[in-house]
C-alpha positions in Angstrom: 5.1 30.2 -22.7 6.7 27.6 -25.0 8.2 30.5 -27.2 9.5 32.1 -24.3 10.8 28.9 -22.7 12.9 28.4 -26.1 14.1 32.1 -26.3 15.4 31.0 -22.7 17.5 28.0 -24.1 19.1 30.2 -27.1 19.9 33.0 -24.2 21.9 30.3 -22.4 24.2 30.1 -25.2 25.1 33.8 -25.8 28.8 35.1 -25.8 28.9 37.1 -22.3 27.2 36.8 -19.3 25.9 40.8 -19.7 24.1 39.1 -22.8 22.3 36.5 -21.4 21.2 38.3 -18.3 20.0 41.4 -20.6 18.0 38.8 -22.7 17.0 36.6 -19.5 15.6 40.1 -18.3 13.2 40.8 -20.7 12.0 37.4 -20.8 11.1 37.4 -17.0 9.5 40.9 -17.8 7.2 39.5 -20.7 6.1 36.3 -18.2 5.2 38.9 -15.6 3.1 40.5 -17.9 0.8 37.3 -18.4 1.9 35.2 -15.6 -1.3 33.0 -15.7 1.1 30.8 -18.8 2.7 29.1 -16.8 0.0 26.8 -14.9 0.1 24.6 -18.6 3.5 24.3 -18.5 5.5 21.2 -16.5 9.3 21.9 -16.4 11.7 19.8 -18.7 15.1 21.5 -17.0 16.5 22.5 -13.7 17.5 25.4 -15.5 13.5 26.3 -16.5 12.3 26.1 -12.6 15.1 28.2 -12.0 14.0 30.8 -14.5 10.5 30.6 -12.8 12.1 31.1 -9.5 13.9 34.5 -10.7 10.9 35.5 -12.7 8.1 35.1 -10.5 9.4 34.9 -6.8 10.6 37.9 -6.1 7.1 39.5 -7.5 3.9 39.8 -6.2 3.3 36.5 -8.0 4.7 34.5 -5.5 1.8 32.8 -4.5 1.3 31.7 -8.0 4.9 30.0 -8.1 3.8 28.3 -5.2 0.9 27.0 -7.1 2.7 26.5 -10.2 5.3 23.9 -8.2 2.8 22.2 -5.7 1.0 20.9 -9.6 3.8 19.9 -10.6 4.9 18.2 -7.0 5.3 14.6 -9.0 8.0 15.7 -11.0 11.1 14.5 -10.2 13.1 18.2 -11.5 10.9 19.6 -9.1 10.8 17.0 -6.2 14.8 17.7 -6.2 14.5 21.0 -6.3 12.7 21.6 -2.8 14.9 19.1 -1.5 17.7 20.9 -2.3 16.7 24.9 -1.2 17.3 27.0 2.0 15.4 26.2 5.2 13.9 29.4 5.1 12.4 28.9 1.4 11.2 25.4 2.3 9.5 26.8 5.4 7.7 29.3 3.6 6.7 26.5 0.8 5.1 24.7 3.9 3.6 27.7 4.5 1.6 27.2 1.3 0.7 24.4 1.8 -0.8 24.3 5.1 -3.0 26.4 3.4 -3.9 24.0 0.7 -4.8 21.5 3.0 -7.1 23.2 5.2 -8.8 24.7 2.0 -8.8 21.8 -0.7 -8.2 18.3 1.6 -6.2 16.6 -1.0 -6.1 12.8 -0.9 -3.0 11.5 0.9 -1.6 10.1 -2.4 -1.1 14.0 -3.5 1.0 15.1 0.1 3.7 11.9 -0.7 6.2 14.0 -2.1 6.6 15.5 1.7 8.1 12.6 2.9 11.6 13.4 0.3 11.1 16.7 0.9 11.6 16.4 5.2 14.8 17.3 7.0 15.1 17.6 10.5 15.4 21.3 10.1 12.0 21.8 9.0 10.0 19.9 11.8 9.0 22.8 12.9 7.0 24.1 9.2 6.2 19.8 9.6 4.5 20.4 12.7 2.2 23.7 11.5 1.3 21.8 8.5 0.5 18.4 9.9 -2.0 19.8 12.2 -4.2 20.8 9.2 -4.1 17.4 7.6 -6.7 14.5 8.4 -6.3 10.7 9.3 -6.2 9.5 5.7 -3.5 11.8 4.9 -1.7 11.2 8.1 -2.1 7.4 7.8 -1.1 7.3 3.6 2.4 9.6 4.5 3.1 7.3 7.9 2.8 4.1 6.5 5.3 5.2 3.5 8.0 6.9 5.3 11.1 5.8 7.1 12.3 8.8 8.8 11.9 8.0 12.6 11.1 12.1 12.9 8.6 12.1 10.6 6.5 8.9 11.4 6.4 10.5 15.2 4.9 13.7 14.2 2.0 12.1 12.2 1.6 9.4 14.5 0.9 11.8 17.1 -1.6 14.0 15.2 -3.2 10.7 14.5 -3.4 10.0 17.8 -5.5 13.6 18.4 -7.8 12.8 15.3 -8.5 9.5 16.9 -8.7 9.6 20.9 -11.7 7.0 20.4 -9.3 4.2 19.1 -6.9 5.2 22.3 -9.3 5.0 25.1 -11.0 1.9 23.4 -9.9 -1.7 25.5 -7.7 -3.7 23.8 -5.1 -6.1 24.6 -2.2 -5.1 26.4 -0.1 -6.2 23.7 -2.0 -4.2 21.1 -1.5 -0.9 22.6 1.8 -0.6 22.5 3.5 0.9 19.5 6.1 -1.3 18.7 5.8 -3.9 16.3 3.4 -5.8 17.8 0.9 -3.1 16.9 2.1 -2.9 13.1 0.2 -4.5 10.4 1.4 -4.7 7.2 1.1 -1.1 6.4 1.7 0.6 9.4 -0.3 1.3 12.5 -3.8 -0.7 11.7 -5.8 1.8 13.9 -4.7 4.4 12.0 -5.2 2.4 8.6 -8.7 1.2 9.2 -9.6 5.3 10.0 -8.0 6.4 7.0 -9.7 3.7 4.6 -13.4 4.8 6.1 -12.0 8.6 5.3 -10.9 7.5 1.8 -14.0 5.8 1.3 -16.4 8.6 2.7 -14.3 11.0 0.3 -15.1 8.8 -2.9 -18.8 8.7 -2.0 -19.0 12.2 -2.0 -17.2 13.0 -5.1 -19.5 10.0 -6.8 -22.6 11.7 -5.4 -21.2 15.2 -6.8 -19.5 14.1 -10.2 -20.0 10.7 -10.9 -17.3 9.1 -13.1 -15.2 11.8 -13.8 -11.4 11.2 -14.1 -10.8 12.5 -10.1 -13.6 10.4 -8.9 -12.5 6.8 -10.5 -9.3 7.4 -8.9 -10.8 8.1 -5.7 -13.1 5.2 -5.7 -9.7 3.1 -6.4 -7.8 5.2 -3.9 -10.6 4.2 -1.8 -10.3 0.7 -2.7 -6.9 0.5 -2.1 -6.7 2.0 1.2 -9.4 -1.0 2.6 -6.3 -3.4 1.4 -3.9 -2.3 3.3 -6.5 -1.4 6.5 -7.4 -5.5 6.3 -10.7 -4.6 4.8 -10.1 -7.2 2.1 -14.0 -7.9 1.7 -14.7 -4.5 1.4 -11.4 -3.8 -0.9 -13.4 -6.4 -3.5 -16.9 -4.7 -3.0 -16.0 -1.6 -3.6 -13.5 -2.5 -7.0 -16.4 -4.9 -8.1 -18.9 -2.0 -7.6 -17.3 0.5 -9.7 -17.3 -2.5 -12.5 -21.0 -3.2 -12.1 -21.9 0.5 -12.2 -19.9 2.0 -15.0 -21.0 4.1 -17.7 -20.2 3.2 -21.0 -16.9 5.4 -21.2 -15.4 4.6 -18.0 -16.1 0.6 -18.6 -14.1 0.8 -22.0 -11.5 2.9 -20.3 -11.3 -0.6 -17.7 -11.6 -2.7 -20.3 -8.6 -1.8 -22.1 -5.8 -3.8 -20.9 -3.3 -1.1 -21.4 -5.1 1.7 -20.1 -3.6 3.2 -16.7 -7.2 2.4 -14.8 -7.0 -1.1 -15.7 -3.7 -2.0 -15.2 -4.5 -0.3 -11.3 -7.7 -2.8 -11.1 -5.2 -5.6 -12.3 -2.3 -5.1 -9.6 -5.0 -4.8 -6.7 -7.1 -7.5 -7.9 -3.5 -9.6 -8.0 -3.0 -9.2 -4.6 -6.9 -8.8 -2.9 -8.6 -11.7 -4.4 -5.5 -14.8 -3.5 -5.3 -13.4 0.3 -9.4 -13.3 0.0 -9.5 -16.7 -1.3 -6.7 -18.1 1.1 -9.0 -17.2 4.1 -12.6 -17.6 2.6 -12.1 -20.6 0.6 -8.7 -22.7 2.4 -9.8 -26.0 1.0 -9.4 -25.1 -2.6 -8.7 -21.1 -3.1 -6.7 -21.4 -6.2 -10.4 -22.9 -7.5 -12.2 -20.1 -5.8 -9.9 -17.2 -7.1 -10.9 -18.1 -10.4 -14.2 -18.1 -10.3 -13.7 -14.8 -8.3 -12.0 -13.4 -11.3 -14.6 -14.8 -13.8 -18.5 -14.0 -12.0 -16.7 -10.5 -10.8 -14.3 -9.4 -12.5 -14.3 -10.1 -16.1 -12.0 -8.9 -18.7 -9.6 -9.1 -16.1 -6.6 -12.0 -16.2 -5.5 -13.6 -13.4 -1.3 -13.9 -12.4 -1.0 -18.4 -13.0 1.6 -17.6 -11.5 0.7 -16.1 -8.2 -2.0 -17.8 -7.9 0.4 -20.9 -7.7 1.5 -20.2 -4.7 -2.1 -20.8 -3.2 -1.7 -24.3 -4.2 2.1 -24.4 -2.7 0.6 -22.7 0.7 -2.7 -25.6 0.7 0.3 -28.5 0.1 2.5 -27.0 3.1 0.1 -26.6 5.4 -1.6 -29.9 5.0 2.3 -31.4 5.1 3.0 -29.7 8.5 -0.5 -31.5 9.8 0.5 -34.6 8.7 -2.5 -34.8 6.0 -0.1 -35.1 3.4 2.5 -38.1 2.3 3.1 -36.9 -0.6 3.4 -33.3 0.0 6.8 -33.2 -1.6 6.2 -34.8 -5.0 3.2 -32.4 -5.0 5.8 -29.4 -4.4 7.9 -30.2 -6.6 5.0 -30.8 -9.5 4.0 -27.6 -8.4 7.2 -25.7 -8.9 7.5 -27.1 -12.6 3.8 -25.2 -13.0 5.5 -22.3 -11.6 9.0 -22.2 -13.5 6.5 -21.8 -16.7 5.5 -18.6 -15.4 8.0 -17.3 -13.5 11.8 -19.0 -14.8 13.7 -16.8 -12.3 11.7 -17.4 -9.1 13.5 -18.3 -6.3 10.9 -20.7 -4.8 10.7 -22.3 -7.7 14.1 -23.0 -8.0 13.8 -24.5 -4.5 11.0 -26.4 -4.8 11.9 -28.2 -7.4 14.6 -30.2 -5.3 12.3 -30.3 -2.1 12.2 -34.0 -2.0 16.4 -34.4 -1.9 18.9 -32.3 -0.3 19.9 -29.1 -2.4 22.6 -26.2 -1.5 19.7 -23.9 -3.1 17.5 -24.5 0.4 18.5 -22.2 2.6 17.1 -20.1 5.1 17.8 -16.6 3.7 16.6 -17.1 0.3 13.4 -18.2 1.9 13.6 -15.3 4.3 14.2 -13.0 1.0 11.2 -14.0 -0.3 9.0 -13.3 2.7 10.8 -9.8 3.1 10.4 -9.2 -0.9 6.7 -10.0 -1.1 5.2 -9.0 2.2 3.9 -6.0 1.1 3.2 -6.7 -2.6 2.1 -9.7 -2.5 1.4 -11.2 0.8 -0.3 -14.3 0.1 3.7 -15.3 -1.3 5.1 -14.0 1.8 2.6 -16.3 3.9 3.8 -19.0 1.7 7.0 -18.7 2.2 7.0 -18.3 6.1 4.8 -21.5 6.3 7.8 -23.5 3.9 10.2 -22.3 6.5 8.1 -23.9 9.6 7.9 -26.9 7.0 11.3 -27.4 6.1 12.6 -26.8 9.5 9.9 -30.0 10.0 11.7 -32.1 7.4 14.9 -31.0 9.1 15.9 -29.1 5.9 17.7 -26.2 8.0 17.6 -24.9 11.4 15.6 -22.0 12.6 17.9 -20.4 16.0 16.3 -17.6 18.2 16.8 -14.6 16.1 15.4 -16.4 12.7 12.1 -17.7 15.1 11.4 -14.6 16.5 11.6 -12.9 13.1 9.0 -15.5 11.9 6.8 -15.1 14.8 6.9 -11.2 14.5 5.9 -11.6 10.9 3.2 -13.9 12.0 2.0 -11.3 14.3 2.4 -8.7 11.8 -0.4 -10.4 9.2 -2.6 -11.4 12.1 -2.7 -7.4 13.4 -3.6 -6.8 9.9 -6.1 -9.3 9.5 -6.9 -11.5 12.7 -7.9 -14.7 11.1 -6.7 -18.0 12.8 -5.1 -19.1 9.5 -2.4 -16.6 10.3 -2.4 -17.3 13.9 -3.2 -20.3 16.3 -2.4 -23.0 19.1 -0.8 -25.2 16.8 1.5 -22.3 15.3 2.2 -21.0 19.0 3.1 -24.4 20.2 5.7 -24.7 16.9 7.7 -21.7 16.5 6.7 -20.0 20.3 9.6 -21.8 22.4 12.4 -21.3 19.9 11.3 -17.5 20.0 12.8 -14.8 22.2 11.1 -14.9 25.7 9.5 -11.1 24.9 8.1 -12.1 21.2 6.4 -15.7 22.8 4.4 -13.6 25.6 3.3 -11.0 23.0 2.4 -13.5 20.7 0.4 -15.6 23.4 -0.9 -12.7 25.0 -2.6 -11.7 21.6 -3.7 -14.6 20.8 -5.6 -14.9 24.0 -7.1 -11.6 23.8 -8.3 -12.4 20.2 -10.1 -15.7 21.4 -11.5 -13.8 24.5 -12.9 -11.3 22.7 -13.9 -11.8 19.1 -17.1 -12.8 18.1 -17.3 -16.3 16.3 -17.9 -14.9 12.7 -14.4 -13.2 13.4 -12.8 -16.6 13.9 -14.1 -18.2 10.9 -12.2 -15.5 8.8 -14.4 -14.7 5.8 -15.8 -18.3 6.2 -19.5 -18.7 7.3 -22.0 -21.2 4.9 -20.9 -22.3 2.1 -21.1 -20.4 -0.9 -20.5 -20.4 -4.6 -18.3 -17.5 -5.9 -21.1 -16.4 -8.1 -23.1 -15.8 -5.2 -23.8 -12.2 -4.9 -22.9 -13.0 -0.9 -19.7 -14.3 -1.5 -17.9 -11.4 -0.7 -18.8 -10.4 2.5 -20.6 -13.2 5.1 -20.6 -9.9 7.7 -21.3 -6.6 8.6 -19.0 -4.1 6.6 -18.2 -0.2 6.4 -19.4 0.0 3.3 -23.3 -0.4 4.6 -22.7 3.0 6.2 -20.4 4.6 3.8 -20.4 3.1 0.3 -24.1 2.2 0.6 -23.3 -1.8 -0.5 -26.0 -4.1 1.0 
C-alpha cells in the first residue's frame, strides 16, 4: 500500500493530464486487486483519500471505504473531508453507520466526530441514525455540541430511552429544559443514565478481557462520565479501583508520568479530588486533597496550584460570614503562593491588591475566570463566583441585574450537578436572590425548596457524614452508590 501510495505522489507530477490519469488507473486497478491494504493505512493528504474515493467507491468495495474512513474518523484530513461532500454521499455515509451502531455499540467518545460533520441538510440521515444509538452515546454527543438542531434530536431520543426519569416527580423547576435543568455538562438526567451505561459497559469488557488496551480506556471513559453526571464519589472509586487492581503491565503503563493513561488519570484526578474535598472535607480540603492523593493515588502529583484555590474559596467564604478579619491579608498571602505556580493567573494578579483599591478588580475578569474554568476546573469557577459575592461585600464593584442573575444561574447550574448546600443555600438566596431577575429568584427558591423537601439528610450533608481520615477505606463514599450494582465496589 505504501509503494502504491508513493507511485501516486510521482504520478501527480507527470507532464500531461492523459499521463497521470493512465498511471492513476492502474494504480486504482492493483488496490482493487488486494483491497484489504488499505485498513493499515491512515491518510497523510487530501489528495490520498481522494484516490481512495476513486479507487474503491465506485466498486463493489464500497462498504470497505466506508470502513476504511469511519477508522480513521479522528483524523482531521478525513473529518474535513465529510464535511465538505454532497448531501447525498453524507447520507449514504450515515447510512453506514447506523449500521455500526446497532451492530458494534461504540462508546460515545468514538461518534464525536458527528457533531462537525452535521448540517441542517442531513437531519433527516441524523434522525435514522440517532434512533439506533443509546443514552451514553446520546448524552456524550449532546453535552458537546452547540448546534441548537442537533442537541434537539438527541435530546428527544433521550427522552424515549428514558421515560422513567420523565414521569418521575420532581420539582417544577427541574423539569423544564432550560437552564435551570443544565448541570455542568448538559442535561443531568441524561448524564447520570449515560455514566451507569458507561460504567455497565466497562464491567463487561473487564469481565471479558481484563486489562486490555480498550478496556482501560473504558474503565476511564467510565470514570469520566460519573464526573461530569455529579457522581464524584463514584468518579474516585472507580479511578482508585483500576489502581488497586492492576496487573503488573498496566500499573507501569500508569506509573509512567508521560504515558497517555497517566496523564488521563492526572487531568481527572486534578479536577475530581478538589471539588471532592471542597464538599467532604470544607474545614480544611486543601489538607484532605493531599492525603487523598497520597493513601489513593500514589505516583500521582497534585496541581499546588489548583489546589490553591481551595484555600482562596475556605478564606472567602469564611470572610462573607464574618469569621474572618483578616481574610484579606490571608488573600493576598495566598495569591503570592499562587503567582509561584501560576505567574499569569488572573486571580492572582487580583488578589494580590485585595486589601487596597486596584483598576485590575473588575467584574469581568472575575466573570472570565468563572466562564474559563467552569467546565475544566470547577472548583476555580466556584472560587471565583464566591470572590464576586465577596467583593461586591467589601464594595469592590457592583453586581446590577444582568451580572446577579448570571451568578445565580451559575449557582443553580453546580447545584443541578451536584445538590450540596455548599453550592446552594438560605444565606446565598437571601445575598444575590433580590438583585436577580424576578424569573431566576423564583427558580432558584423554588429549587431550593424542593431540595430541602425532599432529600434525605445524608444528601444535605454533601459527602459529609462521621468523620473520617482520608486513609480510611470509607472515605470515599459515606452512601449508597451505583457502583454496588454495577462496578461491584462495597
Amino acid at each position: 500500500m505504501v509503494k502504491i501510495l508513493h507511485e501516486l505522489n510521482i504520478t501527480t507530477g507527470q507532464s500531461t493530464l492523459w499521463d497521470t490519469w493512465e498511471e492513476e488507473l492502474g494504480l486504482r486497478r492493483r488496490l482493487r486487486a488486494d483491497p484489504g491494504q488499505i485498513q493499515s493505512l491512515r491518510p497523510s493528504t487530501p489528495q490520498e483519500l481522494d484516490f481512495m474515493h476513486r479507487a474503491l467507491y465506485f466498486t463493489p468495495y464500497r462498504g470497505l471505504f466506508w470502513s476504511w474512513l469511519y477508522q480513521n474518523r479522528d483524523s482531521g484530513i478525513v473529518a474535513l473531508y465529510l464535511a465538505q461532500k454532497p448531501v447525498p454521499f453524507a447520507a449514504e455515509f450515515l447510512s453506514y453507520l447506523g449500521k455500526v451502531i446497532a451492530t458494534e455499540q461504540p462508546a460515545g467518545r468514538d461518534l464525536q466526530f458527528l457533531i462537525s460533520m452535521f448540517r441542517d441538510e442531513l437531519e433527516s440521515g441524523y434522525l435514522d441514525l440517532i434512533v439506533q444509538m443509546n443514552a451514553e452515546q446520546c448524552a456524550y454527543m449532546e453535552a458537546r455540541t452547540t448546534n441548537p438542531v442537533l442537541r434537539r434530536m438527541l435530546q428527544d431520543r433521550l427522552d424515549e430511552l428514558l421515560p422513567e426519569l420523565k414521569s418521575k416527580p420532581v420539582s417544577p423547576v427541574l423539569s423544564g429544559s432550560g437552564a435551570e435543568n443544565s448541570g455542568l455538562y448538559g442535561g443531568q438526567a441524561a448524564m447520570i443514565a449515560a455514566a451507569i451505561e458507561a460504567v455497565d459497559r466497562a464491567r463487561s469488557l473487564q469481565s471479558a478481557a481484563p486489562w486490555q488496551a480498550n478496556t482501560i480506556e473504558a474503565v476511564m471513559e467510565a470514570a469520566e462520565m460519573l464526573f461530569k453526571a455529579g457522581l464524584i464519589a463514584d468518579c474516585l472509586l472507580v479511578t482508585s479501583d483500576l489502581l488497586r487492581q492492576a496487573d503488573n503491565r498496566t500499573f507501569s503503563n500508569i506509573a509512567d508520568p508521560d504515558g497517555i493513561l497517566h496523564k488521563t488519570v492526572r487531568q481527572l484526578l486534578r479536577k475530581a479530588i478538589p471539588v471532592y474535598c471542597l464538599l467532604a472535607q470544607p474545614v480544611d480540603p486543601h489538607g484532605q486533597a493531599l492525603a487523598l492523593y497520597r493513601s489513593r493515588f500514589p505516583g500521582f502529583k497534585p496541581d499546588p496550584g489548583s489546589l490553591l484555590y481551595l484555600d482562596i474559596n475556605t478564606i472567602a467564604l469564611s470572610s462573607l460570614a464574618g469569621f474572618s478579619h483578616y481574610g484579606h491579608l490571608e488573600l493576598v498571602q495566598r495569591a503570592a503562593g499562587l503567582l509561584h505556580w501560576r505567574p499569569d493567573d488572573a486571580l492572582a494578579q487580583i488578589l494580590l491588591n485585595w486589601h487596597k483599591p486596584s483598576p485590575d478588580l473588575t467584574l469581568e475578569v472575575l466573570e472570565q475566570v468563572v466562564s474559563e474554568r467552569f467546565t475544566a476546573l470547577p472548583h476555580e469557577a466556584f472560587t471565583g463566583m464566591n470572590l464576586i459575592r465577596l467583593a461586591r461585600k467589601e464594595a469592590k464593584l457592583d453586581l446590577d441585574r444582568p451580572a446577579a442573575s448570571k451568578l445565580l444561574q451559575d449557582y443553580m447550574r453546580l447545584f443541578n450537578w451536584i445538590p450540596a448546600e455548599t453550592f446552594m443555600n438560605g444565606e446565598l438566596l437571601r445575598e444575590i436572590s433580590p438583585l436577580a431577575d424576578d424569573s431566576w429568584r423564583r427558580s432558584a427558591r423554588a429549587m431550593l425548596k424542593y431540595w430541602q423537601d425532599h432529600a434525605d439528610p445524608g444528601q444535605k450533608q454533601g459527602f459529609r457524614g462521621q468523620e473520617r481520615q482520608a486513609a480510611d477505606s470509607t472515605f470515599l463514599m459515606s452512601r449508597g452508590s451505583v457502583l454496588k450494582k454495577l462496578w461491584g465496589v462495597d
